[in-house]
N, C-alpha and C positions, 0 to 999 in steps of 0.2 A: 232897472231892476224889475222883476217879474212878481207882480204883486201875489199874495198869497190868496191862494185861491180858497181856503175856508178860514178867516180872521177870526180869530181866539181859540184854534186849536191846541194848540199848546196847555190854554187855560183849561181845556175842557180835562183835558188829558190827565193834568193834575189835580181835578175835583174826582175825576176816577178812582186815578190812584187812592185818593186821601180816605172816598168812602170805602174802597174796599179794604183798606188796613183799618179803619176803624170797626168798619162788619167783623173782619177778622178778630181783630180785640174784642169786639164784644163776645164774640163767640166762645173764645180761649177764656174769660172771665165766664163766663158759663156755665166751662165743662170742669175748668176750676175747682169753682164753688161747690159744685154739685159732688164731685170727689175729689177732693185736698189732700189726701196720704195718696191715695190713689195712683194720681195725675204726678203726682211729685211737686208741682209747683212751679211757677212762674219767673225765668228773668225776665226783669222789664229792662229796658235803658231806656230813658226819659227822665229828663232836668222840673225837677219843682216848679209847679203849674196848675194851671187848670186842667188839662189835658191829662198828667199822671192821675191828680185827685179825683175827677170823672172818672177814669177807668177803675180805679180802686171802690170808687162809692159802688160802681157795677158787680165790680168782684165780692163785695158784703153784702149783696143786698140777693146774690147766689146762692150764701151760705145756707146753708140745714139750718133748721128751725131749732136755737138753741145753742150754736156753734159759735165764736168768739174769733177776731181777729185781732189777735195781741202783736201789739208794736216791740218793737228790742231794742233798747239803749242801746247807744252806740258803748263800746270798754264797757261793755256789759260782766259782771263778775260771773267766774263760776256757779258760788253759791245763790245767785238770783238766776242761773239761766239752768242749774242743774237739779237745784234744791238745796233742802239744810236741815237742821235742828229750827224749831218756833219755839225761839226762846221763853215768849209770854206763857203760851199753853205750857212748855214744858214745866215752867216754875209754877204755875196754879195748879197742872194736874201731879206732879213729883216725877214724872216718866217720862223718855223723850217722846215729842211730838214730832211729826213732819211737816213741812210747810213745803208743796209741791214749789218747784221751779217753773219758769218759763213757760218751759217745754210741753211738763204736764197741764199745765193750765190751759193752754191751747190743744188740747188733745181734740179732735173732731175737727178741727179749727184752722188756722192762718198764723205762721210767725212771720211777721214783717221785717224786714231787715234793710234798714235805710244806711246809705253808705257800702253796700256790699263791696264795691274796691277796695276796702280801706279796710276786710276786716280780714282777723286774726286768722293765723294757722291754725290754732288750738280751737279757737271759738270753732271754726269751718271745720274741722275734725268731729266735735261734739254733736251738733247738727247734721252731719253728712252719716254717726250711728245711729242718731236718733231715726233719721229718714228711712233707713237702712230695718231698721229691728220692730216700729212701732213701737219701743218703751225710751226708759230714760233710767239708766240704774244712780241710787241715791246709796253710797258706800262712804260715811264719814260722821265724824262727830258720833261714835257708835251706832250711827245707824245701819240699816241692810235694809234696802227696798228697792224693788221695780214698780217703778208707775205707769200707768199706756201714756201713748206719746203720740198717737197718728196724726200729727197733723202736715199741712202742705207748708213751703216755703215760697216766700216771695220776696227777690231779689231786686231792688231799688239799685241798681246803678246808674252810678251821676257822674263818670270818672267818663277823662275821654278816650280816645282808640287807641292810647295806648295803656291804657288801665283795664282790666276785666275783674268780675267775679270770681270767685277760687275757683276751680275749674272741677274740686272734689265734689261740690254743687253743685255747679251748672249742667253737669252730664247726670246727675240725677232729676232733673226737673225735666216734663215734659215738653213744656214751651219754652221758648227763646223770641218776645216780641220787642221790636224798638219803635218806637214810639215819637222819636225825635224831629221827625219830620212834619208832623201833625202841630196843628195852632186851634186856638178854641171855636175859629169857624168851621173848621173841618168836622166837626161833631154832628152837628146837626143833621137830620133828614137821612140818616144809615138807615138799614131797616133793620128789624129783630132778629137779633140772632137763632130765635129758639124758634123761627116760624119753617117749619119743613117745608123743601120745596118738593115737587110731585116728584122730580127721581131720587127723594130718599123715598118717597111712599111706595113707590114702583121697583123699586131695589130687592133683585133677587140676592137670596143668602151666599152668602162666602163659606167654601169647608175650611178644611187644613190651605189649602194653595192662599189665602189672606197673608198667613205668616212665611211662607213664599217671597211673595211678593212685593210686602214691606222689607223684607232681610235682602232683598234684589235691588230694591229701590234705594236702601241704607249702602250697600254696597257701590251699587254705579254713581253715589255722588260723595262716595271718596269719607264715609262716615265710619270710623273705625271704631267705635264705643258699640259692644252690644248691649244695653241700655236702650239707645235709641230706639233700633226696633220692639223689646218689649215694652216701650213707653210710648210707642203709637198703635200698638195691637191693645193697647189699655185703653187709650185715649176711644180705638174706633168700638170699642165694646162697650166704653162708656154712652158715644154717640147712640148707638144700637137701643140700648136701654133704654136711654131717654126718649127715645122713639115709637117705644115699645115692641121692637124686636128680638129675640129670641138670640139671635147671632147677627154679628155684624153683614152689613152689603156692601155694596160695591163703592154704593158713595160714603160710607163711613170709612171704608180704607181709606179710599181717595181724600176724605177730607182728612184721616189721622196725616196720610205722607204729606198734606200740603202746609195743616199745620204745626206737624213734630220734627220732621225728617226735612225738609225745604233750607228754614233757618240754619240747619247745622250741614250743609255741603259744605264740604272742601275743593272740590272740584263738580267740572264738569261730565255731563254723562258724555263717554266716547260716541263721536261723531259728530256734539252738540258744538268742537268749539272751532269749528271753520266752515260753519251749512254753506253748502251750495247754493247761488244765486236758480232761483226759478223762473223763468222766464215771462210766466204768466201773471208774475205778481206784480203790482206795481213798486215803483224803487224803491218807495220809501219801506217796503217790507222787506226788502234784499240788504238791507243797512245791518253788518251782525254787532255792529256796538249798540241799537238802541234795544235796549230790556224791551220782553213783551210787555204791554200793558195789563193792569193785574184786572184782575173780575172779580165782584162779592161771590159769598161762594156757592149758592144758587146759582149762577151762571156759568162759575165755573165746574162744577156738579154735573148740568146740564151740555155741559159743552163737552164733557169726558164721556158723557152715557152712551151705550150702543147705538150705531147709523143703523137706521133701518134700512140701508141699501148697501151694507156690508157685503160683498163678495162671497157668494152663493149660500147668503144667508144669517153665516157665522158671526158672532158676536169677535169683537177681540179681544185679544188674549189681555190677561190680568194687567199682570206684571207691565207690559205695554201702558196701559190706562194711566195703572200709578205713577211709573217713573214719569210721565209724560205731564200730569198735574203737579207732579213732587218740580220737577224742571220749568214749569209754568209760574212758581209759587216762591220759586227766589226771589228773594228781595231784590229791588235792582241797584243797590248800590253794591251787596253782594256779589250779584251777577257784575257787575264790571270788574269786579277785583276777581273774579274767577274767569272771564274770558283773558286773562290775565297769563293763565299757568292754575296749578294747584296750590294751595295755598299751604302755608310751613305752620304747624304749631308753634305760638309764640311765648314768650315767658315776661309776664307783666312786672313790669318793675315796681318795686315796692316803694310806697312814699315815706319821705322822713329818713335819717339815718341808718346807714348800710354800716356800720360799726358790731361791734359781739357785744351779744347780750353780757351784762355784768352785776351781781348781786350788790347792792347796796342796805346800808344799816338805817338810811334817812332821807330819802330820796329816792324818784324813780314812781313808775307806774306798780298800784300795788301787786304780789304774789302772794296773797294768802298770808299764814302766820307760823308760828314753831316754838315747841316750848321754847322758855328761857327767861333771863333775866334782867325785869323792865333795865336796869342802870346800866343795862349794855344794849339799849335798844330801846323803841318806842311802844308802850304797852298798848297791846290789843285788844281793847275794854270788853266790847262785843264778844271776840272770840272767848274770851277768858271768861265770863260768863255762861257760854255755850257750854267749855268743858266741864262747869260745876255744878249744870241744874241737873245732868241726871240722879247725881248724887245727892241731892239736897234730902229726900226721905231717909237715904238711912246714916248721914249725917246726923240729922235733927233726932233720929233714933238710937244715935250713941251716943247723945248729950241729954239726954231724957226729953225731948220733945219739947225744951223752953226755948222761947223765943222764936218762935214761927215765924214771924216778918225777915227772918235776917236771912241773907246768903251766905252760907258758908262758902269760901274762897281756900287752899292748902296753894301750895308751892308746886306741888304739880299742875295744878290746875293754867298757869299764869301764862301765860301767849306773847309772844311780841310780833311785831309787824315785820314782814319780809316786804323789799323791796328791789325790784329789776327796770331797770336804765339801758336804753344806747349806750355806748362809750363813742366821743367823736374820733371819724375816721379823720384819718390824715393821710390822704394820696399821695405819695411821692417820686416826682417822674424825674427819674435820671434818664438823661438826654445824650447821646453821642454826637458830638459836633464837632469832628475830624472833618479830615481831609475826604477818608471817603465817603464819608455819610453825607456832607453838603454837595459832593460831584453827584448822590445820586439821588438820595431822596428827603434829605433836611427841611426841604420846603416843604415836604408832605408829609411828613414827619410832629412839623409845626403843628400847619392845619388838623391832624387827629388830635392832637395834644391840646387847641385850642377847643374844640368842640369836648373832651372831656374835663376842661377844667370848668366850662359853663354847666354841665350836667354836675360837678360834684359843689359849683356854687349851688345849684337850686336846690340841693340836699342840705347845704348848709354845714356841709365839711369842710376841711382845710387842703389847701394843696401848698406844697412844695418842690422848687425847681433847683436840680442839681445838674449843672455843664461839666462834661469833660472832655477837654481837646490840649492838644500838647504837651505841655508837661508833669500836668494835675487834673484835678476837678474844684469845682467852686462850687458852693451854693449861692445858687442866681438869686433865690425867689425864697427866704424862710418861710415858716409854715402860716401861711394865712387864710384868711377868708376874701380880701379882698380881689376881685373880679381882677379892676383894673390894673390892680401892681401885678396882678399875674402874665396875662397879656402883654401887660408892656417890659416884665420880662423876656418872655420868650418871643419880643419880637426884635430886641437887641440883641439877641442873643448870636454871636458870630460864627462862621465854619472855616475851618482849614486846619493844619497840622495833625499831627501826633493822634494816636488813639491809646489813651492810657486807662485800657477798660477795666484793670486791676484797682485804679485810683477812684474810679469812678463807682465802680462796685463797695471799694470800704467805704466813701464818703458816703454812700447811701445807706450800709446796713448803718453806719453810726447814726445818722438822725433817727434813722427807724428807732433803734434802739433807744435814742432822748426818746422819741414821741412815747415810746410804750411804758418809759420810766415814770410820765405823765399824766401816764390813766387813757391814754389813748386809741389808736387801734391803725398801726402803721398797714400802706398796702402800697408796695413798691412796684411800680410803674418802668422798666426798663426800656430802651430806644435805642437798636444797635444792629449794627449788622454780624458781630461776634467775632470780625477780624482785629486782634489788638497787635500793635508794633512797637509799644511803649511798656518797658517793665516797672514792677513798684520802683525801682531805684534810681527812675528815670533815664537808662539805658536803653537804646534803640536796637532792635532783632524780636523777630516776630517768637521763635521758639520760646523763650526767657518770658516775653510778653505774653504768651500762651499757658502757657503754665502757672505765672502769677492770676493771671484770670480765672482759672479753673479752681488754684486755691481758693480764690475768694467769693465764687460761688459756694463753695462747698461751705464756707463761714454760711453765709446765707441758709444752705440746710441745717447746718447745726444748732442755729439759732432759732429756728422754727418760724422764720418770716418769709410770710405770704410775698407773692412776684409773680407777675406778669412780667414776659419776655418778648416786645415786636417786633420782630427779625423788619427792618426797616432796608433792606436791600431789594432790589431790582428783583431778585430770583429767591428763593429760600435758601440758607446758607446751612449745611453742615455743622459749621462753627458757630453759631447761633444755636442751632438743635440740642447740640452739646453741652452749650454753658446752661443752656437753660434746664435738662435734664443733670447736670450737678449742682443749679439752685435748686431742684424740685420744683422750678416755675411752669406757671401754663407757658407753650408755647404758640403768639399767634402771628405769618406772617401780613407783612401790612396788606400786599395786594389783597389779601381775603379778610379782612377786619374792618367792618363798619361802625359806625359811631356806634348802635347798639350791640354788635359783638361786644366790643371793647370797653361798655357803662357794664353790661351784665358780669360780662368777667370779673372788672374791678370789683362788685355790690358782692359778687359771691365769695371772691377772696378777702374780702372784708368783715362777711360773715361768718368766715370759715375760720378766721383768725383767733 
């Protein structure tokens, strides 16, 4: 073996990289801090550490003189994240009071958001207007206000690659940095992010062609949000400022695309994703799977700026520079999944229960309150006091003003607690285990059926297994939780005979129908190729057998149960297309149905339920 001729390159390689993503983070906590409405705000991805907590102490210690970095409960309420009635003031002064929320409190400021995988649709709605408007409107409890709201957001993601931030936020914040690869040695000896190097000082001005150039560079790496580029012509304006330039230069573009625009490619710029070997180079640069190695960004600044011995002179063209830094500045785990192909937008699965939301009277995560009557419900001490202070002066004004200490309370006034729940799903896979289904794809059939009932254990739903071959259908597997009885269901489970799809179809809308009588939330899982030969009467002729089956989809419409249909044949069948179009089911053949086609399907016909 041919010893290496520079030992510990590898290592070196790696303190590179490390310092220059943390220059980077320092930098992006910088320009951050320095404008927080601004910038839009920071995802981070990075696991609880010293390494996130470092970066964040960076990012506070940016802030304006005066400015506040407020954290946000996770199942944060409305009323604490949007505002309310203050109760106290309102009862000492007789008039309602306001007590800003969250949002306003942080105005100038930082809202922290720990857990961002995990949070609400509604919550990320409220915050993605907030970001949007610079206020926060307060409309309840009789009140009417607008309060300013400018502040930035910062995204704490801990979820892993297949979990993301709501994606209505993440395309509004300017950065996108991960962090995950850094450990608390890598910190040390970065150098300052705020020290200019000579070609920002030497940096001639950018006109109109800047916003060019970033919308060119947004473009050739596959970035379809315009956001991005007006959130890097902000970033380099910001840089410009802080510089004390008048209008952005060359290296404020270059460093907005490398750190706004970089992070969010989807693809490759055309020609990048099969370079020609150069002759001149040595091998180990002719390698197109190894990522270039990244540069702090002084280096990399300096390595973008005009060659003094440019070709008769001429500087080069913009657009050239930026894409060229922006392409330099991919992350390299990025960049391998992008030497790849172009990458798909993907739809993060939600954790916890895929069942319909469902109103309950004493249970459930809270929704607020509604008049009514506590003996039919749980009285909402709070709220029910919020509705009576305003009225307390001319109350105590229609009773001659005795007894000042008391609250008046009336029957309008009295609140009960609202409550919303999951309802547990219940997947239920009817199985075709005929004659033709095991000649063609019953084994493969299995295997999706096993890998979706492990995905609806870690939800913590119930699965149910229903066979139908020859002259009926059974239920294999009633509705459980249990992992192993399901498996060992469906690995006894036999092939051959009869396909009596009409039998199989009633036995399944019937347990749907128990599950839903139960509080539950059924989602019928279908496995068929939609050839039947076997009629309800247990009569063999495929016509009779056809017709029974197409009734008893149409039960299935009528009844308004959600179904998935996986044409599980060799070819896409007709017959299959059809039944599933008179259940109103998705229809997905297997060759094209991966494990996560087929989880997402199920979580949304579960939702939809």
């Amino acid at each position: 073996m041919t010893p290496d001729p520079e030992p510990g390159r590898a290592l070196r390689a790696d303190a590179l990289w490390a310092d220059a993503l943390w220059t980077d983070a320092l930098r992006i906590a910088a320009l951050a801090g320095a404008d927080p409405h601004g910038c839009g705000g920071v995802w981070l991805k990075a696991g609880p550490g010293p390494v996130r907590e470092a970066w964040l102490d960076a990012l506070r210690a940016a802030l304006p003189p005066g400015a506040r970095a407020r954290r946000m409960p996770v199942g944060i309420a409305d009323e604490r994240l949007l505002g309310g009635l203050d109760l106290a003031a309102t009862l000492a002064a007789g008039r309602p009071v306001i007590q800003p929320g969250l949002m306003a409190e942080a105005d100038r400021g930082l809202v922290v958001v720990p857990m961002a995988e995990r949070l609400g649709a509604g919550t990320a709605a409220r915050l993605a207007a907030a970001l949007d408007t610079g206020a926060v409107a307060v409309a309840r409890e009789g009140l009417a206000a607008q309060l300013p709201a400018r502040f930035g957001l910062v995204l704490l993601d801990e979820g892993v690659d297949a979990e993301a931030a709501p994606r209505a936020l993440t395309e509004r914040l300017a950065f996108h940095l991960d962090l995950t690869g850094l450990g608390p040695r890598d910190l040390a000896g970065a150098p300052s992010p705020d020290a200019p190097a000579a070609a920002e000082e030497a940096a001639p001005e950018a006109g109109p062609e800047a916003v060019a150039a970033l919308c060119g560079t947004a473009e050739a790496l596959g970035i379809a949000a315009i956001r991005a580029p007006i959130l890097a012509l902000r970033v380099a304006r910001l840089a410009a400022r802080r510089a004390g330039r008048e209008a952005p230069g060359e290296a404020d573009i270059v460093e907005a695309a490398r750190l706004v625009l970089a992070p969010r490619a989807t693809r490759l710029p055309q020609g990048d994703a099969a370079p020609e070997a150069d002759p001149r180079e040595p091998r180990s640069a002719q390698e197109p799977q190894a990522p270039p190695e990244p540069q702090p960004p002084g280096e990399a600044d300096d390595a973008q700026a005009p060659e003094a011995d440019a070709p008769e002179g001429r500087t080069r063209d913009l657009d050239a520079i930026v894409l060229e830094a922006a392409r330099a500045a991919i992350p390299p785990g990025l960049l391998a999944l992008l030497a790849g192909g172009p990458l798909r937008p993907r739809i993060a699965p939600q954790a916890g229960r895929a069942g319909a939301a469902a109103a309950s009277a004493s249970s459930g995560r809270p929704a607020g309150s509604r008049p009514g009557d506590p003996r039919r419900g749980r009285l909402a001490l709070v709220e029910t006091l919020r509705a009576a202070a305003p009225w307390q002066r001319l109350r105590r004004a229609g009773e001659g003003g005795a007894t000042p200490g008391r609250i008046r309370v009336r029957p309008d006034d009295i609140r009960i607690a609202r409550y919303r729940q999951r309802t547990e799903t219940t997947t239920i896979f009817a199985v075709d285990a005929s004659g033709s289904a095991a000649h063609e794809r019953l084994a493969e059939a299995k295997g999706a059926v096993e890998i979706l009932l492990a995905e609806s254990y870690v939800r913590r739903d119930r699965v149910a297994l229903v066979a139908f071959r020859g002259p009926g259908a059974d239920l294999v597997l009633a509705p459980t939780r249990s992992l192993v009885r399901a498996k060992r269901g469906l690995a006894s489970l036999p092939g051959g005979g009869g396909t009596p799809l009409a039998a199989g179809l009633d036995a399944a809308l019937a347990l749907a129908e128990a599950v839903r009588r139960g509080g539950g939330t059924p989602v019928v899982v279908l496995l068929t190729d939609g050839r039947a030969n076997i009629a309800r009467s247990g009569a063999a002729g495929r016509a009779r057998a056809g017709e029974d089956a197409l009734a008893a989809a149409r039960a299935f419409r009528a009844a308004g149960q959600r179904a998935i249909l996986i044409d599980t044949a060799a070819r896409p069948q007709d017959t299959a297309r059809r039944l599933a179009a008179a259940m109103a089911a998705r229809y997905l053949p297997l060759p094209y149905a991966d494990a996560g086609m087929l989880s997402t399907a199920i979580r949304g016909a579960g939702q939809a339920a």
